[in-house]
N, C-alpha and C positions, 0 to 999 in steps of 0.2 A: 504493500500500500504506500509506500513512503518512497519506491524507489524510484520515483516520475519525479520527485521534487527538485525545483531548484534550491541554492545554496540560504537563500534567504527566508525562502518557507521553511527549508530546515528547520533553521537558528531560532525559527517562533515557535517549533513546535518541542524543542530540545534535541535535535538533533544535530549530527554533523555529516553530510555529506562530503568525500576524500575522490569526487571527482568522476568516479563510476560507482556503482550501482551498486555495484557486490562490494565494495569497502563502507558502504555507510553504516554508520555505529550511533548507540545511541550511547548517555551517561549521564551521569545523576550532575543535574549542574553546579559546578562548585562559585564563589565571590568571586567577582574579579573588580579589579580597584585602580584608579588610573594611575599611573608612574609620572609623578612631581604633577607638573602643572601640566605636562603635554597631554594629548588627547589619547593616547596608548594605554589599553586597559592589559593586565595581566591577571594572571591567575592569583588568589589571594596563599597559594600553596603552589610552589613551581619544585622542578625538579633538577638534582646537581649533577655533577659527576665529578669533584674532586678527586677521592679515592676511590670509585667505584667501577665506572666506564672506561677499558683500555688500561684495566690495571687487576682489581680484586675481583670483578664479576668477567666473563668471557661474552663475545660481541650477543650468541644466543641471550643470554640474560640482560641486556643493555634494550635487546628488539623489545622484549616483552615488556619492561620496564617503559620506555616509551610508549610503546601501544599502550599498556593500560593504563598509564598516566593521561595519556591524549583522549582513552575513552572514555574519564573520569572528569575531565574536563579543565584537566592542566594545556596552558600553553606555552607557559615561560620555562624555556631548555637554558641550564645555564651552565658553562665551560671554560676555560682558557687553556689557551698553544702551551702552559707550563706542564699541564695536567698532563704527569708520566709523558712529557716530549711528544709532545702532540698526538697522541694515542686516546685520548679523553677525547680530542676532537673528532677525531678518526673515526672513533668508535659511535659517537652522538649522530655525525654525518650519514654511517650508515645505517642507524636503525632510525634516522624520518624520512629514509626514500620509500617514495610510494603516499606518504601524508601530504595532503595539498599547502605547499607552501606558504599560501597566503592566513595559514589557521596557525602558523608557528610563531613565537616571539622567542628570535633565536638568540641568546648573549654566550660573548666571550669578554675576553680579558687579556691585555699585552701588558708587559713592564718588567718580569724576572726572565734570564737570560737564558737562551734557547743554545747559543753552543759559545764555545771560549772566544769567539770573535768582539772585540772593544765596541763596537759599534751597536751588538744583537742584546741589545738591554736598553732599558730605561724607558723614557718620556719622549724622545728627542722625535723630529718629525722623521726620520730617516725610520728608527726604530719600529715607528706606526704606522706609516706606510709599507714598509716592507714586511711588517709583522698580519697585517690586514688580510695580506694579499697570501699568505700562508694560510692564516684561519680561513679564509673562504674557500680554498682547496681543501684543506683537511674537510671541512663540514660537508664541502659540495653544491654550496650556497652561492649566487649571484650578488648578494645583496647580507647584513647585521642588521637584525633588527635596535641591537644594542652592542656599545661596543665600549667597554671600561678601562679604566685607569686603573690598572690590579693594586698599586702601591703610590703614594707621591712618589717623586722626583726631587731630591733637593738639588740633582747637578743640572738639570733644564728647566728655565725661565715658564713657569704656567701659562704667559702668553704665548709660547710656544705650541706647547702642548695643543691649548685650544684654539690655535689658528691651526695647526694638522688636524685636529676632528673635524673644524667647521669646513674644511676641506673637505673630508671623505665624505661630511653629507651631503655638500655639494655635488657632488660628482655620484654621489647615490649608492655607492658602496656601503655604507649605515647610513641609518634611520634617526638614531640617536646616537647621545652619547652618555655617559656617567663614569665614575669613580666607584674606588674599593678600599674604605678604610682608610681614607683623608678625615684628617680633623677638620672641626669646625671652620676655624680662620682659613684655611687653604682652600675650603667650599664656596666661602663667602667670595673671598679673593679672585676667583676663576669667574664665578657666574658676572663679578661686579665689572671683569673686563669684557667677557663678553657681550654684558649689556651694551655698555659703550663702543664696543666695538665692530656694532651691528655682525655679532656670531651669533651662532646656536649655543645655548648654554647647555651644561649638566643638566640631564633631567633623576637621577639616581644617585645613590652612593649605596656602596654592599657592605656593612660591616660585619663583625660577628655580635650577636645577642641571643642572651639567653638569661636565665632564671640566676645563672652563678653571674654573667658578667654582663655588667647592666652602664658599663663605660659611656654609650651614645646617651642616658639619658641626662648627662650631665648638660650637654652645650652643644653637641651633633642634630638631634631631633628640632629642639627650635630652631637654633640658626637655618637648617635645611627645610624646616616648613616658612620659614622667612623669605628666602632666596627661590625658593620652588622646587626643590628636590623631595625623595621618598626614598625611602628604606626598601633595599633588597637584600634580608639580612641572612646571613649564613649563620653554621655551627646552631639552631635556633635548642638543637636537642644533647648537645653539649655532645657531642657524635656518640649519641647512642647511653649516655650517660642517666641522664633525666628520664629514660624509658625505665629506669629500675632496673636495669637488667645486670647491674651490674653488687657486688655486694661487698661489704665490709669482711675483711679475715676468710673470702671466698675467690682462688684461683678463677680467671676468667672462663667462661663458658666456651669449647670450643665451637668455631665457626664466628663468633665474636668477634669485631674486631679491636678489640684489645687484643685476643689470643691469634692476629691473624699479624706478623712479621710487616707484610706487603702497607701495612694501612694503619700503623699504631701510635707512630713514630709522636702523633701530636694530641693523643688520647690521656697522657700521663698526670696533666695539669687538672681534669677534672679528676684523676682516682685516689686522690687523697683522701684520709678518714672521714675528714670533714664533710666534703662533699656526697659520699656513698653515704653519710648520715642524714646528711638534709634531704637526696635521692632520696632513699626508704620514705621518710618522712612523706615528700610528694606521694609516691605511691596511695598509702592509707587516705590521703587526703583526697586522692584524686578518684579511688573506690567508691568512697563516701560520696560522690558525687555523680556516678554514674558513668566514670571516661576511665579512660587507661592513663596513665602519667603521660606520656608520648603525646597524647593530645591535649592536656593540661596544660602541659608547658608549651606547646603550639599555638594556644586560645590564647594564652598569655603574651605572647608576642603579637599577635593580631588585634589585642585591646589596644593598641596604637595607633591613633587615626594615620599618623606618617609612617606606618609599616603598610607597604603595597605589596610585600608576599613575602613569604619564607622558605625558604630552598633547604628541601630534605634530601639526605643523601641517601635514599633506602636503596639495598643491596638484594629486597625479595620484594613480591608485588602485593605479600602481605601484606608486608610492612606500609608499603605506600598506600592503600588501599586505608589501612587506620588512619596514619598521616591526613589523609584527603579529608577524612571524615572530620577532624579538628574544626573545620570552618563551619561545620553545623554547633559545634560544641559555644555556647556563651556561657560566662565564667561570671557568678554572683556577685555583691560587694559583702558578701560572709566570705565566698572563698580567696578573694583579692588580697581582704585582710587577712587570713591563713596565712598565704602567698609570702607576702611580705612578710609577715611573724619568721618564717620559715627560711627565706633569701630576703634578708635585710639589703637595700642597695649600699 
């Protein structure tokens, strides 16, 4: 009945049409929320691949992860050329062939150095033009939907930087642009020139946030709803941490990735006593309320009118599957105050 439709009758009746007949899929529709002040809506729950795509999961489990993220109603794919030396990219590229491009918001990320060459790092415009022109091969892409600043730069002038982005948009290579974990004043600083400077401004920044590290809410969140940015924030489950799954005076679970060598490397800072205390803790609270922690702490970053989505790194489609379900999840002002009782900022 639905396979006569075009793209538009779809979208009213909750579907998605992928161009023929035999790929249309339906899914449960999840928030989408616009990114800073541009007219760009993304998923209010998008999906990563830092350790996961072209590294810990093989290309089979990357397809499925994208498909059923895509049929759930994620569209923000998010990646950078660092991720395992361009194999995150590689691997993202080939599991949305076949998805109609025009339903994808695709993001990467340039700035840490791809081989010992002086020149293959940084901000510089050499760096991002040549770095661009990589990422769109690896993905397989004509076109970024978003294209980030993975780190500042303190050896290249910010005017620099965004006269190369207002560049690539020109020219139609990205769409936008944004940052990764720039402070405040460096946010402010970029948008203020390219007001004046008749560019395209930042419309994003990707920090990490979560329940243990709550750093943007200090001076990042206003400044950037001042200037017109949004939050696409990473680490949002403290990678895998805040799920509970991990435990106090208990070896890691295998298949975990604390217990997995390939992916652990950056896991350590949450497995302290402390935190496996406060973790538990979440748990019982989050029972009490009807959700899994994983999605507690998800609800919890999405009470942020300047969080536009949170990027999960799930490695099973279980997993992403709960993840997705968080945006149905609203979080009390009993449980807030728990919340806080529990992760003091």
């Amino acid at each position: 009945m639905l396979e006569g439709l075009c793209a538009d009758e779809c979208s009213m009746v909750g579907v998605v049409s992928l161009c023929s007949p035999a790929l249309v899929v339906t899914f449960r529709s999840v928030e989408y929320r616009p990114l800073g002040r541009s007219g760009l809506k993304v998923s209010a729950v998008s999906l990563g691949s830092w350790l996961t795509m072209g590294n810990a999961i093989d290309q089979a489990g990357s397809d499925s992860l994208v498909r059923r993220a895509f049929d759930l109603g994620v569209n923000l794919f998010d990646t950078a050329d660092v991720y395992h030396r361009g194999e995150g990219e590689t691997a993202l590229g080939r599991a949305i062939e076949g998805i109609a491009r025009e339903r994808l918001v695709i993001a990467t990320k340039c700035f840490f150095p791809m081989s010992g060459d002086v020149n293959d790092r940084g901000l510089s415009r050499k760096h991002i033009f040549e770095s661009v022109h990589g990422s769109l091969g690896r993905l397989g892409t004509d076109y970024l939907d978003l294209y980030q600043c993975h780190r500042p730069d303190p050896e290249t002038p910010v005017e620099e930087t965004a006269m190369a982005m207002s560049d690539l948009i020109r020219q139609g290579k990205v769409l936008y642009w944004g940052v990764s974990y720039w402070p405040a004043a460096l946010i402010a600083q970029a948008v203020d020139f390219c007001n004046g400077a008749d560019l395209h401004p930042p419309v994003s920044n990707q920090p990490p946030y979560n329940l243990f590290n709550r750093e943007i809410e200090t001076d990042v969140l206003s400044v950037s709803e001042d200037v017109g940015l949004s939050q696409i924030v990473y680490s949002p489950l403290a990678q895998g941490v805040l799920t509970g799954k991990y435990r106090k005076d208990q070896d890691p679970q295998a298949g975990s990735r604390a217990a997995n060598e390939k992916v652990n490397q950056f896991i350590g800072q949450y497995l302290t006593d402390e935190r496996l205390q406060q973790a538990a803790r979440l748990v019982e609270l989050a029972t009490s309320h009807g959700m899994t922690p994983g999605q507690m702490a998800l609800a919890w970053c999405l009470r942020q009118p300047n969080v536009s989505s949170v990027i999960v790194g799930a490695s099973r489609v279980e997993q992403l599957e709960e993840n997705v379900e968080s945006v149905e999840k609203k979080l009390s002002s009993e449980a807030l105050s728990h919340l806080e009782e529990i992760f003091p900022a």
